[in-house]
N, C-alpha and C positions, 0 to 999 in steps of 0.2 A: 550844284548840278540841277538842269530843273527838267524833270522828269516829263518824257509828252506822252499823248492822250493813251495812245498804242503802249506805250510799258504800263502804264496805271492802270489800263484794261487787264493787261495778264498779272499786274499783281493781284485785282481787281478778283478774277477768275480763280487767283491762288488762291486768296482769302475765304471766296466764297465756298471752294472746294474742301477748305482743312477744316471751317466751321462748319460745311455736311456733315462731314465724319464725325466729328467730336458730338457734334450734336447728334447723330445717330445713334451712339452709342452711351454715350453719358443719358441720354434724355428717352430718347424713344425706345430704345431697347430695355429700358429699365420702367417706362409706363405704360406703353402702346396705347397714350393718349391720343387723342385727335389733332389737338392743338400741334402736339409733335409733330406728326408726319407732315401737316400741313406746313410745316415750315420746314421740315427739311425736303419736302416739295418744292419752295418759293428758294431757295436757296439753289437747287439746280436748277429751275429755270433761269433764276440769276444769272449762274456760272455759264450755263448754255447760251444766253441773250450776249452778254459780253464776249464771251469767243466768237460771237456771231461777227460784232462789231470789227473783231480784229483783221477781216477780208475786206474790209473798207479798201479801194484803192485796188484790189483787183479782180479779174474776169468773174468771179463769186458774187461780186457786191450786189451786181441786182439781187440775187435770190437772198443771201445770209443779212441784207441791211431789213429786208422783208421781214424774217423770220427773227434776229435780233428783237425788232418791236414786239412780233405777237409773245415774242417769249419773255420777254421786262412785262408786259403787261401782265401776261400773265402769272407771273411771278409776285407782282404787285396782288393779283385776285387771288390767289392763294395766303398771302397774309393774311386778305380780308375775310375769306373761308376759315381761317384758321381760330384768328379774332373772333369770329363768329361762334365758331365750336365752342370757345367757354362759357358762354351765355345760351346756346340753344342750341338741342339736336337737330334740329332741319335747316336743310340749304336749301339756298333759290341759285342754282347752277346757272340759270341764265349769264347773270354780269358775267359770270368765268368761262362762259364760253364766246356771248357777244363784244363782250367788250372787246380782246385782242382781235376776235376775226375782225371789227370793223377798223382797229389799228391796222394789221398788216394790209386790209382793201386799200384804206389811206394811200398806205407808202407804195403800194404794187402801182398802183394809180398814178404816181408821183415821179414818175423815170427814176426807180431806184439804182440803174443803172450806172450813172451818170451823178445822182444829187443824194449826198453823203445824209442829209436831213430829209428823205424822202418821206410825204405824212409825218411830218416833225409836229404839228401842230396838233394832229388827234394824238399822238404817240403820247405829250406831256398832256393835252387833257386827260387821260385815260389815267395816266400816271397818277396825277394829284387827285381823281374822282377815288381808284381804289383802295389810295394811302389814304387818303380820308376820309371812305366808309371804314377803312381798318380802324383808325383812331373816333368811329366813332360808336362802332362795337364795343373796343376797351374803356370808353367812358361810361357807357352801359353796364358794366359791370355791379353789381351790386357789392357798396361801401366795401361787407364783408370779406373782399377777395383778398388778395394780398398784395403788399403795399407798392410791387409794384407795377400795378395797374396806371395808377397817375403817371409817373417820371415816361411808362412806354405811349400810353396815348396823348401826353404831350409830346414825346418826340416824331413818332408819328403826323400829330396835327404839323409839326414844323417841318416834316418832310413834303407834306401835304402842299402845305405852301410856297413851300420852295420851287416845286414845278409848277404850280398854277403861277407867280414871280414870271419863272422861265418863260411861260405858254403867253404870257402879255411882252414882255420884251422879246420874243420870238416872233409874233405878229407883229409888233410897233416897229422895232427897228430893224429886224430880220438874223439869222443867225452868224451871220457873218460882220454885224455892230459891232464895236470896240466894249462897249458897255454890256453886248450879251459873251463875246467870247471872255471877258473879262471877270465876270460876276457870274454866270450861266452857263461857260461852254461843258464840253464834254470832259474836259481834264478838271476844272472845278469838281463837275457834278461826281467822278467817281471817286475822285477822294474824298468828298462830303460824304459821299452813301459808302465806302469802304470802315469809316471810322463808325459812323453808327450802327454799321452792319454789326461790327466784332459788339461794339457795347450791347445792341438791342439782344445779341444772338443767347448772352448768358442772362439775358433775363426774361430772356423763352422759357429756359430750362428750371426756375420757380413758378414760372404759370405754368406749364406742361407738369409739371409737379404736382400745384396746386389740383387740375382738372383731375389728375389720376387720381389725389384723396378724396376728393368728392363726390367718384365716380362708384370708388370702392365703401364708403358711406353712404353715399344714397341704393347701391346692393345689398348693403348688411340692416337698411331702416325699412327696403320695399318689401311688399307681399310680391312673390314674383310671378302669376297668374293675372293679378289687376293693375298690378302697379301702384295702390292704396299703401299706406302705412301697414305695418306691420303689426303685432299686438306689442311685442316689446317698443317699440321706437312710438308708436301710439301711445301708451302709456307713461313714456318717460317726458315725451314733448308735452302732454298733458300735462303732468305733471309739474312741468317747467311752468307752463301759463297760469298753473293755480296760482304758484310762486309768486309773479307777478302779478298778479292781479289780486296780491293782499293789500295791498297798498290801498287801491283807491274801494278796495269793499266788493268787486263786483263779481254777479252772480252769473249761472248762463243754465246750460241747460244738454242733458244726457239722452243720447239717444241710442236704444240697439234695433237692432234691423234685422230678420229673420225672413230668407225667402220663404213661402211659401211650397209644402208637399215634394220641394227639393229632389227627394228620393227620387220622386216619381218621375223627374224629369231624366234622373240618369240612366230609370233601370228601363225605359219605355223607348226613349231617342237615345242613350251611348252617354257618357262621360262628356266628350267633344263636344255636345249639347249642355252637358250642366258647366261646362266651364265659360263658353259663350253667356252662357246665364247671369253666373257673378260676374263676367267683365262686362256683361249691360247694366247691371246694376250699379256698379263702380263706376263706367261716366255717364252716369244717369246721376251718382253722389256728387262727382266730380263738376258737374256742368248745374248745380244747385245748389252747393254752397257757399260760402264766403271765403275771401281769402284769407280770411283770419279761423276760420272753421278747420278743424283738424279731423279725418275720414280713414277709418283704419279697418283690415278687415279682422274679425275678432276671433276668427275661427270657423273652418270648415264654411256654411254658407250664412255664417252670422257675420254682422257688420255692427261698429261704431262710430257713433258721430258726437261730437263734443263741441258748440257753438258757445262760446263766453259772451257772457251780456246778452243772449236771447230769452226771450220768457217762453213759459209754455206755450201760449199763444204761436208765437215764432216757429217754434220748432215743429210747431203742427201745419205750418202751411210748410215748412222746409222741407217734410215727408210729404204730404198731399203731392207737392211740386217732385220728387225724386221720384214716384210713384208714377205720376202722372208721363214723365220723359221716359221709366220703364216703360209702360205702357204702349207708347207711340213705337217702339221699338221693333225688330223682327231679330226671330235666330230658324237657320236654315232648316227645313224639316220638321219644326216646333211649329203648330197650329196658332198658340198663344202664348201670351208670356206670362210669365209668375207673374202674381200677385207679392204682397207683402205684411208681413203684421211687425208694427213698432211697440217697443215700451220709452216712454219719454221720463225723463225724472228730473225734478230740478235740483242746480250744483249751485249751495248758499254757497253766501258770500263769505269767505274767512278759512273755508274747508281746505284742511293740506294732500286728503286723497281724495282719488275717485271711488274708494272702496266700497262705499255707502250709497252714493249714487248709481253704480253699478248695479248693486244687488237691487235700490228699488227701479229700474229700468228692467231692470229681468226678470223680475215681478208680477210689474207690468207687462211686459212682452208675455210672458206665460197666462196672464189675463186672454191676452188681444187674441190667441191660438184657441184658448177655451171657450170664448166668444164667438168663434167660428170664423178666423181671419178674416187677412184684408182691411185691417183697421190698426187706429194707434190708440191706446190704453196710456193715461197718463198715471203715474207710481205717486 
């Protein structure tokens, strides 16, 4: 029996219909990840793009062949949104909103009245651009994710190409070729993308997994005022880098951090003022360290900082420099900003805590205050 374009469309629809469900309830009702919704987004626009298709042939077609496109594409930019999400909190909405509108302008343009492939040609560029910014967010991924990061952004990349294939055999020989209906048409294309859908769809639901424990880890490691480490999660990832770094001997260097007259700042200008406070000082740490440097808030309006393989010298331009970005800084109603007094201590090389380091870094800090702040005191 050989199946045409219009039944492989409504199975097409079926498919994409029972993996919403499944996937909403197996996956996103269970992590109210991002990644989740984002695909069980892309999967109704799917469903909707495709039933679009099925008014091919009559009085509907001008407007539903339109709307078909903008909705495949954008069904494609919600993958890439979604992709997105496991590697980074912010979106650039743009592609997700331009891309399809300049697909549907295409095909409105195109007497979709009449021509079943109306903007066919932006409709597959658009296609293979957002399946392979999708595959090239999951290759972005960092090693550590899970394993199947690769198997999806390769399949991706070959989805990727597959329409950019189509979008050269669609301009070269036109859509109606023996070699593009053959290789490329519409009944090919949904039963290639129906098969990958079911496969790709169950291996959403271990990266929608994965994002949720990470999500729920990086919760229980933050300070949740600055966003900094926490004292426990500080101290164990610490701890961790001593670890390693017996091996080759190396030493680094402890820093505590103490705003300055703190008090004064909550009991003069409100709380609302002292917290604006510590969160200037945290990306004033945050936009001065290393990225191998570990920045944790240590309590109340004290701070730690732990940089391996720096020397005191180091660590003393690393505060001048955090100080200095306070500085440049404003909080609303506050005249000026805190100031700062450090105690710096060095971490030999071979030591399994920070226990001793700590104590002479607080030493030192307790120097730097008796001094008359606004300075760093080395332990």
């Amino acid at each position: 029996m050989v199946l045409d374009t219009a039944t492989l469309r409504v199975a097409f629809a079926v498919l994409a219909f029972a993996l919403g469900l499944l996937f909403y309830f197996s996956a996103f009702r269970s992590t109210r990840s991002p990644y989740s919704a984002w695909w069980c987004v892309a999967l109704l626009l799917f469903l909707s793009g495709s039933a679009c298709f099925l008014l091919n042939g009559t009085v509907h077609q001008w407007w539903a062949n339109t709307l078909g496109n903008v909705l495949l594409v954008a069904g494609a930019g919600s993958a890439w949104a979604g992709a997105r999400s496991l590697r980074t909190p912010r979106y650039n909405f743009w592609p997700l909103i331009t891309t399809p509108a300049v697909a549907g302008v295409a095909a409105a343009l195109d007497d979709p009245g009449s021509n079943v492939w109306a903007g066919g040609a932006v409709f597959l560029a658009s296609m293979s651009l957002m399946i392979g910014l999708t595959s090239r967010e999951l290759w972005r991924l960092e090693p550590g994710y899970t394993r199947v990061r690769i198997p999806m952004a390769t399949a991706a990349a070959g989805v990727s190409l597959f329409y950019l294939l189509r979008l050269i055999v669609f301009i070269a020989a036109g859509p109606d070729s023996p070699t593009f209906v053959t290789y490329f048409g519409s009944a090919v294309t949904t039963l290639v993308t129906m098969v990958l859908l079911a496969v790709v769809s169950f291996s959403m639901a271990g990266l929608s997994t994965e994002q949720h424990t990470r999500a729920l880890t990086t919760v229980a490691s933050q300070d949740g005022l600055t966003g900094l480490l926490n004292r426990s999660a500080f101290m164990e990832m610490a701890s961790e880098q001593l670890r390693r770094g017996r091996g080759n001997r190396s030493s680094g260097a402890l820093i505590l951090a103490d705003l300055d007259h703190f008090k004064a700042i909550n009991d003069t200008h409100g709380h609302a003022a002292g917290d604006l406070a510590l969160q200037a000082f945290a990306d004033a740490c945050r936009a001065t360290v290393r990225s191998t440097d570990l920045v944790g808030r240590y309590g109340g309006e004290e701070f730690i900082v732990f940089a391996p393989g720096a020397s005191p010298y180091s660590a003393e331009i690393i505060v001048k420099e955090i100080s200095r970005r306070l500085a440049e800084g404003s909080i609303p109603g506050v005249p000026k900003m805190p100031t700062v007094s450090y105690g710096i201590a060095v971490v030999d090389a071979g030591v399994l805590t920070l226990d001793e380091p700590i104590a002479a870094a607080d030493a030192a800090l307790y120097e730097a205050k008796s001094l008359g702040r606004n300075r760093a005191v080395l332990g």
